[in-house]
C-alpha positions in Angstrom: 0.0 0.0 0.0 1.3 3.9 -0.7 0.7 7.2 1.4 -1.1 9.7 -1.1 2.0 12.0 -0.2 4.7 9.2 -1.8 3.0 9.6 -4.8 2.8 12.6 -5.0 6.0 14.3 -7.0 7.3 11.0 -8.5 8.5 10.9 -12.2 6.7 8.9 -14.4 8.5 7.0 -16.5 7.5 5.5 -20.0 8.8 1.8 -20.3 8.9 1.6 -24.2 10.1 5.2 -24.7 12.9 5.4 -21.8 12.1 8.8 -21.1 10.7 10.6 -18.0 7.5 12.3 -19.6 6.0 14.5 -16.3 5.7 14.0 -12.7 2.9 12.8 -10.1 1.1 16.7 -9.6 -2.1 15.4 -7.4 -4.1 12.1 -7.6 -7.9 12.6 -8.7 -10.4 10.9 -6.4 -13.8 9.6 -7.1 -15.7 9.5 -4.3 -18.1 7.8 -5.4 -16.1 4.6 -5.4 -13.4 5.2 -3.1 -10.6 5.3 -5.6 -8.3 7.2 -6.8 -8.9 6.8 -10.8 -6.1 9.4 -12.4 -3.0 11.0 -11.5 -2.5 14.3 -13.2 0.5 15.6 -14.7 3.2 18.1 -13.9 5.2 19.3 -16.9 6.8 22.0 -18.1 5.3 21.8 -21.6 1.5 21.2 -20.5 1.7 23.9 -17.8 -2.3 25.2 -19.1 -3.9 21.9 -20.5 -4.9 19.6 -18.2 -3.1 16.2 -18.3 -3.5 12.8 -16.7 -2.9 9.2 -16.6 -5.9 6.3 -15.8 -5.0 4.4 -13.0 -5.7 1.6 -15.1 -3.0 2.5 -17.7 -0.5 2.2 -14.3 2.2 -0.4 -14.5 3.6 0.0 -11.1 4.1 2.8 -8.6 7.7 2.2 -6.9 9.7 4.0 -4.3 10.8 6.4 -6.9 8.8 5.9 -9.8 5.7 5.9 -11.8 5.5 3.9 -14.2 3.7 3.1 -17.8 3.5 1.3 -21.0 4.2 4.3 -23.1 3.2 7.8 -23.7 -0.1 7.3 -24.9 -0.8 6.4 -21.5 -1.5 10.7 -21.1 -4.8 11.8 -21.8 -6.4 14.9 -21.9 -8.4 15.6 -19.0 -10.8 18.0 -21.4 -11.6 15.1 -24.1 -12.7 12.5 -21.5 -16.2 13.9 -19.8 -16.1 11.4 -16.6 -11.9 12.1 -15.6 -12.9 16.2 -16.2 -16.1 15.6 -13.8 -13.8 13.6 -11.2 -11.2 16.3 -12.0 -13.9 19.4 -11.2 -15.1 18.0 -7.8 -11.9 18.3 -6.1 -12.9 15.8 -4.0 -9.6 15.6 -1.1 -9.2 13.9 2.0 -6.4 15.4 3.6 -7.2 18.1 6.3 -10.9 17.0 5.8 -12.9 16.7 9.1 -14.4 13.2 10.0 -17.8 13.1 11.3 -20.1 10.6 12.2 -23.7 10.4 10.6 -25.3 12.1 14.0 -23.1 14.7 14.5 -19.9 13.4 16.4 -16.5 15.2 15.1 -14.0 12.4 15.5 -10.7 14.5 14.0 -9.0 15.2 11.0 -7.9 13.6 8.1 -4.3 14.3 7.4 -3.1 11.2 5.0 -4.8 8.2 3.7 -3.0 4.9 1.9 -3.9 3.7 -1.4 -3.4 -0.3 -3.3 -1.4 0.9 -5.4 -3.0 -2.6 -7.7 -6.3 -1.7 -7.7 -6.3 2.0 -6.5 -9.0 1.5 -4.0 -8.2 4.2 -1.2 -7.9 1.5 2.1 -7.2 3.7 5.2 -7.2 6.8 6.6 -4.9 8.2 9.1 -6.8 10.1 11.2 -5.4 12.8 13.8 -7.4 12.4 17.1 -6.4 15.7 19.7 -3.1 14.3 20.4 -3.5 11.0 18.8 -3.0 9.8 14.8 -5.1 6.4 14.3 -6.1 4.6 11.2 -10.2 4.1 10.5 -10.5 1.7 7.2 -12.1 2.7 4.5 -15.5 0.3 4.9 -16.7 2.8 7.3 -16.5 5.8 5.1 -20.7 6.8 3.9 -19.5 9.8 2.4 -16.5 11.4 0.4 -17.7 15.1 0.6 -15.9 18.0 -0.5 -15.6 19.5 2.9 -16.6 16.5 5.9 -16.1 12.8 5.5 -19.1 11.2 6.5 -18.4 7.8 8.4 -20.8 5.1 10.3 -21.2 5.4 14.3 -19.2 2.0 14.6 -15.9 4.0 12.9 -15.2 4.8 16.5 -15.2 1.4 17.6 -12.1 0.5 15.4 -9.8 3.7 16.2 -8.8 2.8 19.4 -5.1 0.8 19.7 -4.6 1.5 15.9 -1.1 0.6 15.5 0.3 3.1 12.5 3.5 1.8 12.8 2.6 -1.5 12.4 0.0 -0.7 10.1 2.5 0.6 7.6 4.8 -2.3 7.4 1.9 -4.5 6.3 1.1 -1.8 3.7 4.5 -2.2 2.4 5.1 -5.8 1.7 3.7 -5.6 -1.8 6.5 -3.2 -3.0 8.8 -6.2 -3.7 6.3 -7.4 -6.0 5.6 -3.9 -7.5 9.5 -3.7 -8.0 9.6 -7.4 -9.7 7.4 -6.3 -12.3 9.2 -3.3 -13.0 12.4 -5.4 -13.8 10.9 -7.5 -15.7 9.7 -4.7 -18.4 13.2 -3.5 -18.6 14.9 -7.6 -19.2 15.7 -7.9 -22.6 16.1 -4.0 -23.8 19.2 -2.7 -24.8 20.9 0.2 -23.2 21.8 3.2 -25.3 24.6 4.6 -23.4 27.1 3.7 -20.5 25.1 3.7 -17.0 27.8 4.7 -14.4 27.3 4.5 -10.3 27.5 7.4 -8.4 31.0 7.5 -8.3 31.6 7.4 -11.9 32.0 3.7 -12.3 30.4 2.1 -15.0 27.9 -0.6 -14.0 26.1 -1.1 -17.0 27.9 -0.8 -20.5 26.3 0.3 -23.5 24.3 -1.7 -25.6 24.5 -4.0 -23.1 21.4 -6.3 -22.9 19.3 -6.2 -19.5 19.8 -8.9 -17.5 17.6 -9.6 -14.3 20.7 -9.1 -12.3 21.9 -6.3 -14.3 18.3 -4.3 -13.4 19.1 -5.2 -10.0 22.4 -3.8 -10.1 20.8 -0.7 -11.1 18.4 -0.5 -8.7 20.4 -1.5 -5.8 22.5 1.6 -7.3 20.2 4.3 -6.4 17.0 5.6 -7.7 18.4 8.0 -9.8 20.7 5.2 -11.5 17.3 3.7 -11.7 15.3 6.2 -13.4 18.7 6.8 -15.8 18.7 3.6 -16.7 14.8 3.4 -17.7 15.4 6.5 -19.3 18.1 5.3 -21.7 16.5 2.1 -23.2 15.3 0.5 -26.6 13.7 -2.4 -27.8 
């Protein structure tokens, strides 16, 4: 699971293109579902038309990337009616009060966690007077632009939340998420000499990615990472 605020600022990365084509500006919630359904996209070139990505057009979001199939991935928010509407409502969760159906003020949203598979929003951390706690999502009625609306029972499961622990669990899958994003990058060739941080070269070029050769990368730093998927071809 991901923290809305890790996402937040990444560079997305195109697999097929090796290039870095925008970063993570905010994600776009529907609150009808519980989801986050697009990311939208910071770059320099796009600065006054709305860009975004699906979350279904997500390959994996890692430590220090986002990453797709290719640049077609990018859509304009203005040509697709439901991602504008999602886009318009603004719905947020952060800083959002919590209330209970009847009335009772329970605290303030200031994070919420995310599968980063399916994009379903899973938790939110919740900060109680002098107390952060995590309320899961099934007792959420409402995602409204200004309260979050929960179920008198939410209270029942704040108490001896465990954030800590809470956390780790979200963050077995990255492994997994990691895998995958190997395994798009075994088999290309690399267009240019990737070098460590102290100037040694790791990877030649046009070298052929191995799985251990990704690794290397990877266990080199993200920025050797995101070179390295940025300096790629079939």
């Amino acid at each position: 699971m991901k923290k809305s605020a890790e996402i937040k600022g990444l560079p997305i990365i195109s697999i097929m293109d090796g290039i870095e084509i925008g970063r993570v500006k905010s994600l776009v919630i529907n609150p009808d579902q519980g989801s986050v359904d697009f990311f939208t996209v910071e770059h320099e070139e796009w600065q006054y038309s709305g860009k975004a990505i699906p979350f279904r057009k997500v390959v994996g979001i890692g430590e220090y990337a986002l990453t797709v199939e290719n640049e077609n991935a990018v859509i304009d928010l203005n040509e697709i009616p439901i991602a504008n509407d999602l886009f318009n409502k603004k719905t947020k969760i952060e800083n959002t009060r919590l209330m209970t159906r009847k009335g009772q003020l329970i605290g303030e949203a200031k994070e919420y966690y995310i599968d980063e598979q399916s994009g379903k929003i899973v938790s939110i951390e919740v900060q109680m007077k002098e107390e952060k706690v995590l309320l899961e999502t099934e007792y959420v009625v409402t995602y409204g632009k200004d309260i979050i609306i929960v179920a008198e029972q939410a209270t029942e499961h704040l108490v001896g939340t465990n954030i800590t622990e809470m956390e780790k669990d979200f963050n077995k899958s990255l492994e997994e998420i990691e895998r995958k994003q190997d395994q798009l990058l075994v088999g290309k060739t690399v267009v240019k000499d990737i070098q460590d941080r102290h100037g040694e070269i790791i990877i030649a070029k046009d070298a052929v990615l191995t799985e251990e050769s990704v690794r290397k990368a990877r266990l080199a730093g993200p920025e050797i990472f995101i070179e390295l998927s940025m300096n790629i071809i079939e």
